[in-house]
KOLVEXNU-805568 format. One line per field, with one value per residue (C-alpha): residue number from 1; x, y, z. Coordinates in Angstrom, 2 decimals. Each point is the difference from the previous one (the first is absolute). Example, Ala and Ser with C-alpha at 12.3 -4.5 7.8 and 13.67 -1.06 7.14 Angstrom:
% residues 2
pos <- [1_2] .
X <- [12.30_1.37] .
Y <- [-4.50_3.44] .
Z <- [7.80_-0.66] .
This chain:
% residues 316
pos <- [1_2_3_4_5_6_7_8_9_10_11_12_13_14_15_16_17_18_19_20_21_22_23_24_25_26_27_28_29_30_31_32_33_34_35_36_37_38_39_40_41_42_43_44_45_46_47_48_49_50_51_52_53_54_55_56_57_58_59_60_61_62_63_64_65_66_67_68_69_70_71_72_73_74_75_76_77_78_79_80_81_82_83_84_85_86_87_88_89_90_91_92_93_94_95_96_97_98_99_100_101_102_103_104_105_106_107_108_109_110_111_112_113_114_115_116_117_118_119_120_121_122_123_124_125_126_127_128_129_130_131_132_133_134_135_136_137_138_139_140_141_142_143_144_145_146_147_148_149_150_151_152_153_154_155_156_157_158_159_160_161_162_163_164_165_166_167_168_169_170_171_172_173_174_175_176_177_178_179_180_181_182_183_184_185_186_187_188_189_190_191_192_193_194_195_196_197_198_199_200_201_202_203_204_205_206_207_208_209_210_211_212_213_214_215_216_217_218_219_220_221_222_223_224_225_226_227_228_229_230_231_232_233_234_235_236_237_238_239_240_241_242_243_244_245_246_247_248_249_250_251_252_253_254_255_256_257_258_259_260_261_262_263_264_265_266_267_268_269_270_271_272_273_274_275_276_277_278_279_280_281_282_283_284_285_286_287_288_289_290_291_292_293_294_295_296_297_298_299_300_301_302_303_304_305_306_307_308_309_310_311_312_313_314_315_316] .
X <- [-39.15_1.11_2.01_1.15_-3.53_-0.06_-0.48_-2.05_1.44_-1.97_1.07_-1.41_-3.62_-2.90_-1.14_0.37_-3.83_0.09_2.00_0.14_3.05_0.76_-2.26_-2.15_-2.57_-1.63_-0.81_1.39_-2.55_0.20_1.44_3.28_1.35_3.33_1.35_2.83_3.42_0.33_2.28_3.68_0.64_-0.96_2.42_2.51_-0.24_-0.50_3.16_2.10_-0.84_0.48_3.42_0.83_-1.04_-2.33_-3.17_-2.95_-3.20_-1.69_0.71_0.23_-3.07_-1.73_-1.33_-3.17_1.38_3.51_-0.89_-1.36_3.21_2.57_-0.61_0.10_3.51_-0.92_0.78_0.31_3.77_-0.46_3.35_1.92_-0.94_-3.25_-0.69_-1.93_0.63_-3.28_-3.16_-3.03_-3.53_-0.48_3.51_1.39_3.34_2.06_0.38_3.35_3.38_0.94_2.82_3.66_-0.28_1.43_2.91_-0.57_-3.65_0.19_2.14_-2.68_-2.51_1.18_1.17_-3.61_-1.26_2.50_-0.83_-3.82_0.53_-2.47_-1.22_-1.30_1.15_-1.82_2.28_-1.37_1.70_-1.42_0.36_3.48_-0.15_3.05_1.96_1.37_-1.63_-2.33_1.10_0.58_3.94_-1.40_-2.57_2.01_2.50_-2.42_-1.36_3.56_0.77_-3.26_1.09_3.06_-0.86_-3.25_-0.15_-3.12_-1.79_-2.06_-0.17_-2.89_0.80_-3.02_1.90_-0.92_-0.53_3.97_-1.88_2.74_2.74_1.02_1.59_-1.18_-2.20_3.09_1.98_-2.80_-0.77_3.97_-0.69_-2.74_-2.57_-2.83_-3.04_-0.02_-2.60_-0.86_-3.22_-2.33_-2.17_-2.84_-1.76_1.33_-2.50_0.71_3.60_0.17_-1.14_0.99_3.65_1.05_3.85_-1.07_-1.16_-2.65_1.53_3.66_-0.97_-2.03_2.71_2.12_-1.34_0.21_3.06_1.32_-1.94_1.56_3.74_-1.26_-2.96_0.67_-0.10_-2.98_-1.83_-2.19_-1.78_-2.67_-2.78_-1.89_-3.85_-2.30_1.98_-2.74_0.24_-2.97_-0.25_-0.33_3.69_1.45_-0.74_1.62_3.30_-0.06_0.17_2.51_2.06_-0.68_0.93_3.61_-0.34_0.40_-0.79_-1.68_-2.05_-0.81_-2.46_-0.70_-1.97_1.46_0.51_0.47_3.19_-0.67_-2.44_2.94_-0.45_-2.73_-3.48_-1.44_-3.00_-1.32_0.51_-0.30_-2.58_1.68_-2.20_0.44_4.14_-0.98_-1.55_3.31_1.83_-2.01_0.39_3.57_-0.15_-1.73_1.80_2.99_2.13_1.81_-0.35_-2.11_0.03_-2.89_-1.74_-0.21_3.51_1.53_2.99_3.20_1.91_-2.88_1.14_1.99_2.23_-2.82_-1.87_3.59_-0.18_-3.57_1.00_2.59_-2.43_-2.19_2.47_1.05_-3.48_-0.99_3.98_-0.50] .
Y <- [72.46_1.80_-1.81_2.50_-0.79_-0.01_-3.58_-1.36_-0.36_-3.06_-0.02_3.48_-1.55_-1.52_-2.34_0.35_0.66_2.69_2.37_0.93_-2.12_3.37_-1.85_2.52_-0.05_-3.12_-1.58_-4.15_-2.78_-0.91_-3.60_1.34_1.44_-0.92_1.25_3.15_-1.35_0.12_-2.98_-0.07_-2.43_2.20_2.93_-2.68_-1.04_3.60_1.01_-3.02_0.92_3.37_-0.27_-2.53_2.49_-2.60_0.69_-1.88_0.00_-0.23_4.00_0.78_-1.11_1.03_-3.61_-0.54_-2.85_1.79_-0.15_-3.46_-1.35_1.94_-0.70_-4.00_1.13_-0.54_2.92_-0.11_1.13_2.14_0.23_1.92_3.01_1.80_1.57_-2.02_0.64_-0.67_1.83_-3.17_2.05_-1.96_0.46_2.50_-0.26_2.79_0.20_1.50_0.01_-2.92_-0.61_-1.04_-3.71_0.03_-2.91_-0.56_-0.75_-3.82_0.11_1.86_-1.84_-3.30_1.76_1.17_-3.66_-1.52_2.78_-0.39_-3.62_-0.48_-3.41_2.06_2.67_1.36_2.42_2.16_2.79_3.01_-0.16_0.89_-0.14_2.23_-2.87_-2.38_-3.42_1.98_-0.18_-4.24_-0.33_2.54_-2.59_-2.81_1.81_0.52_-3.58_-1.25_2.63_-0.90_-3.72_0.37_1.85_-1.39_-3.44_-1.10_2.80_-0.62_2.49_1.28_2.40_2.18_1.00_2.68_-1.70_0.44_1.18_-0.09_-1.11_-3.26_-2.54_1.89_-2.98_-2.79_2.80_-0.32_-3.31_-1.10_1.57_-2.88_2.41_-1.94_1.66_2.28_2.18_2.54_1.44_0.85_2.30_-0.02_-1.13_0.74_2.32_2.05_0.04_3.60_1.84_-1.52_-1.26_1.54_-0.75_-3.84_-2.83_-2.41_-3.14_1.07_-0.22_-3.77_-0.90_0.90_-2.18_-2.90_-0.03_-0.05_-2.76_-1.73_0.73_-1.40_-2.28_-0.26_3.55_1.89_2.46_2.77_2.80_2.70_2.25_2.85_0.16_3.54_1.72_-1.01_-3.64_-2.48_-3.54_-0.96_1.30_-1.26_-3.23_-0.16_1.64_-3.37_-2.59_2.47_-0.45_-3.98_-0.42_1.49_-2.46_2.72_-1.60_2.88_2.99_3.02_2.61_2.98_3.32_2.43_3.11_3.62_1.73_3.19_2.22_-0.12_-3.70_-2.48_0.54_-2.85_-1.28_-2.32_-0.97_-3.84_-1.44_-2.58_-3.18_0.69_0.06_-3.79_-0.61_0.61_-2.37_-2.09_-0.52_0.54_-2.86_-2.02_0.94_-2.08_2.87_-1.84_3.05_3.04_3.30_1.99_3.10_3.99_-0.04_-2.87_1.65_-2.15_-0.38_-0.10_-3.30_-1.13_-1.96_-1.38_-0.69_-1.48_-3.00_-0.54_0.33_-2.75_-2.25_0.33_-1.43_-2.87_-0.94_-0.51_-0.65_-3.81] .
Z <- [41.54_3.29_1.77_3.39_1.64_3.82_1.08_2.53_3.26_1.28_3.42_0.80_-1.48_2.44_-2.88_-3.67_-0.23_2.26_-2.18_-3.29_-1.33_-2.95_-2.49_-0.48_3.06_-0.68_3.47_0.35_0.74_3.25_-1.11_-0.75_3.64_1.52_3.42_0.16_0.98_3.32_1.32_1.21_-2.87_-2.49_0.98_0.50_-3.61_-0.97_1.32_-0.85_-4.07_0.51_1.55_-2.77_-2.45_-1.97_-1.91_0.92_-2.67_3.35_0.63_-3.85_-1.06_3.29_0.18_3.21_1.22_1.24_3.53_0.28_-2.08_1.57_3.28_-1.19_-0.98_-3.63_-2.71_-3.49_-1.11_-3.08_-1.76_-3.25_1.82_0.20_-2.99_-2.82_-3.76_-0.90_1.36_0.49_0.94_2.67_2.19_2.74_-1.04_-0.89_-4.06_-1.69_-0.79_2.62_2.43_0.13_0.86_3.54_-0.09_4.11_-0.87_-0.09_3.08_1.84_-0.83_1.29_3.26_0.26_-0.49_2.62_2.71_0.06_-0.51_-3.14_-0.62_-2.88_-2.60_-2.48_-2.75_-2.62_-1.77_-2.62_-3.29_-1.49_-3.75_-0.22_1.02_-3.07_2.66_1.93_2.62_-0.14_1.72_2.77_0.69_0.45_1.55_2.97_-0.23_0.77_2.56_1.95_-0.31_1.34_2.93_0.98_-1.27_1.40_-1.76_-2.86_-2.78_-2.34_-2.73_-1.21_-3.72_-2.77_-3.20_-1.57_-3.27_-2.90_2.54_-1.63_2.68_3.22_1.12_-0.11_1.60_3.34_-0.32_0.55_3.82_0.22_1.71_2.12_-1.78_-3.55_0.41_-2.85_0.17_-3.11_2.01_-2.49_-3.01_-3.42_-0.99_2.38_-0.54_-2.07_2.85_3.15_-1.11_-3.03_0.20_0.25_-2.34_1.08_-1.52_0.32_3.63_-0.50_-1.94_2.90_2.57_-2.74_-0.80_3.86_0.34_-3.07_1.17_3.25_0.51_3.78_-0.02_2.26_-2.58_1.30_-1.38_1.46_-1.23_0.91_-0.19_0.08_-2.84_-3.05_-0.15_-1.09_1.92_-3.47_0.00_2.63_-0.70_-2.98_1.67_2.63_-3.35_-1.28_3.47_0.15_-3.74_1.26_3.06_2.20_3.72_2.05_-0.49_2.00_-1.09_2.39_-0.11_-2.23_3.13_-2.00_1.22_-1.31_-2.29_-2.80_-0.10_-1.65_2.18_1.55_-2.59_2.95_3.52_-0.14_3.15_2.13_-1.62_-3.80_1.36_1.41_-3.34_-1.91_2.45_-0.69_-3.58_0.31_2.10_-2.25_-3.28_1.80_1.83_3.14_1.98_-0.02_2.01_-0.64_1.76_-0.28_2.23_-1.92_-1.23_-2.05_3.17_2.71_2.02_-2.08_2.17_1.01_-3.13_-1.22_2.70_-1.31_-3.36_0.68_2.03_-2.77_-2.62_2.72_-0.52_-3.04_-1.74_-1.71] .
C-alpha cells in the first residue's frame, strides 16, 4: 500500500464536504461538515505539541474533528513513534520499518498534560510488532509519567491488540489506566480486507481479559460503519462486545483518506446512526457515542464523566 500520500491539511478546508478529501472525487453528504480551525486555542495546542515534538493521531490520521477538539485543548497523544508495522485499509498512518522509541517520550507527554491542564487524556500508539511486548513498558511508562506530573488527569489508552506478545496486558494494567480502550473497528467478516494484520477474536478476547484482571476496570471499544457492513452484522458485533463486558461503544462513519485505501461502500444517514444507538443502548452498553463524526476519542473526557455517572447509577 503507499504510504507517502499527501495528507489533508484540515485547517486550510471550508468544510469537509466542500472539497474532495483525496478519496477519489466522491462528494460528502452534507451531514458530515465540521468548521476549519480557526481559534487561538487551536494554534495554542498546535504549537505546544509541536514544540514537544509529540505525535497526535489527531494530525496523523487527518481526523474532522481536529479543530473542534483542539481548540477544547483536547488531542489524542499517539506514541512509539509514527510509523505502524502493520498496514489496516482503513488508516492514514504511515506503514514501514518503524521508529527508534524516543526514551523522553513519556516525559513529554505528561509535561503536555500538566501545561494544557487536561482533566482528560486520551493515549494511543501504532502498532509495533517488532517489539518482543509491543510496545507494553512504553505504555506504562507514559501512564506513570502523566500521573506524576498531572495528577488530576485521567488517562485513556486506545491500544493495538499485543497479538503474540504474551504478558503485555499485566504490563499496562500495573499503570491502573482510567479507561482501556481497544477498538475492533469492524465485523469479522470483514476482517481480511479491512485489517489484515489483526484477528477478530484476539481483539474480543482482548477486551475480556482486561476486564477479568480488573472488574473495576472501564472497557471501551469503537467501530466504523460504511465500509460493507450488514445491520444484521453489527448486531452481532454489540453481543460480541457485551459478552466481554465491555462498558461503552462508539461507532462512527468510516471517512476515506485516500484512493489507496478501502472506498467508502455507504454513507450512513443521520437516523439509521440513531437506530444503532439505540440498540446499543438496549443490548446493555452504559454509554454510547454514536454519529458519522463519532470517532474513539471524540469527547471523551466528557463521555468518561458520563460513563462514570452511569456506573454510580446502576452499581448494586
Amino acid at each position: 500500500m503507499t504510504t507517502n500520500v499527501q495528507r489533508v491539511r484540515l485547517e486550510d478546508q471550508k468544510t469537509v464536504d466542500e472539497v474532495r478529501l483525496q478519496d477519489g472525487g466522491d462528494k460528502k453528504p452534507s451531514w458530515i461538515r465540521v468548521r476549519a480551525p480557526v481559534s487561538q486555542a487551536y494554534h495554542d495546542t498546535r504549537k505546544l505539541i509541536k514544540d514537544l515534538k509529540l505525535n497526535t493521531v489527531c494530525e496523523e490520521a487527518a481526523c474532522p474533528n481536529i479543530g473542534e477538539c483542539w481548540a477544547k485543548k483536547h488531542a489524542t497523544v499517539m506514541i512509539l513513534g509514527s510509523v505502524c508495522t502493520r498496514a489496516c485499509a482503513f488508516c492514514n498512518i504511515k506503514t514501514g520499518r518503524p521508529d527508534q522509541l524516543d526514551p523522553h517520550e513519556p516525559e513529554q507527554v505528561g509535561r503536555a498534560a500538566q501545561q494544557l491542564g487536561l482533566a482528560h487524556i486520551v493515549i494511543t500508539s501504532v502498532d509495533r510488532d517488532d517489539l518482543d511486548d509491543g510496545g507494553a513498558d512504553h505504555f506504562k511508562r507514559v501512564i506513570e509519567s502523566i500521573k506524576a506530573q498531572a495528577p488530576n488527569t485521567t488517562i485513556e489508552i486506545l491500544t493495538p491488540d499485543f497479538r503474540g506478545k504474551k504478558g503485555a496486558l499485566d504490563i499496562i494494567l500495573q499503570s491502573a489506566p482510567d479507561v482501556f480502550n481497544h477498538n475492533l473497528e469492524t465485523i469479522p467478516r470483514l476482517y481480511p480486507s479491512v485489517r489484515p494484520g489483526a484477528r477478530y477474536f484476539n481483539s474480543l478476547q482482548l477486551l475480556a481479559q482486561a476486564k477479568q484482571k480488573n472488574p473495576t476496570l472501564f472497557t471501551k471499544s469503537g467501530l466504523m460503519v460504511g465500509l460493507g457492513e450488514t445491520r444484521q452484522e453489527l448486531y452481532q458485533v454489540m453481543d460480541d462486545l457485551r459478552s466481554a463486558d465491555v462498558d461503552f461503544l462508539t461507532i462512527g462513519q468510516y471517512l476515506r483518506p485516500t484512493p489507496s485505501h478501502h472506498p467508502v461502500v455507504r454513507y450512513i444517514p443521520p437516523e439509521e446512526f440513531k437506530d444503532y444507538e439505540k440498540m446499543a443502548w438496549g443490548k446493555g452498553f452504559q454509554m454510547v457515542s454514536c454519529s458519522a463524526l463519532t470517532r474513539s476519542s471524540y469527547h471523551a473526557g466528557e463521555d468518561f464523566q458520563k460513563l462514570k455517572e452511569s456506573r454510580r447509577r446502576t452499581a448494586p
